[in-house]
N, C-alpha and C positions, 0 to 999 in steps of 0.2 A: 504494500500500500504506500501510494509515494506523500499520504500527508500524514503515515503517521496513527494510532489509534484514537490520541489524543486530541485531533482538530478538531477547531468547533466551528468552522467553517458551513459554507454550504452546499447541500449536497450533488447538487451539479455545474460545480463550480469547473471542471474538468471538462465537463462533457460543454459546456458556453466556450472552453478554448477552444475545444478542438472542434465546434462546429464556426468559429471565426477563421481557421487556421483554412479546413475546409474550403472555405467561401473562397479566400483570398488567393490559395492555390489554382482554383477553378479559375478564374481570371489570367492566370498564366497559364495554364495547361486545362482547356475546357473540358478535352476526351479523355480525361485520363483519372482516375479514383486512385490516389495515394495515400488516403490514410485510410488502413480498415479497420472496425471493431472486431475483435478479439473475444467471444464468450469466457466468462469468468476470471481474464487476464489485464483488461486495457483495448489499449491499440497498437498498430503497427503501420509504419511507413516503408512503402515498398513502390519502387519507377515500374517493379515487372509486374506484366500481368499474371491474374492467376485463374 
């Protein structure tokens, strides 16, 4: 867990970056989906397709 047991943060605080991250990469690369969600891990970035 990258914030920790402890955060009192909120809980899609993560999931708001990486749907910005998303967005902004789309504008540079429209065809192409480089960040995937991961079931029960996160995400991953990857240029290959899969």
């Amino acid at each position: 867990m990258v914030q920790g047991y402890e955060f009192e943060g909120y809980n899609r605080t993560i999931d708001t970056h990486i749907k910005n991250l998303r967005k902004k990469i789309a504008g540079h690369l429209p065809d192409k989906d480089v960040i995937h969600s991961v079931y029960g891990a996160g995400y991953r970035f990857s240029l290959d397709p899969d």
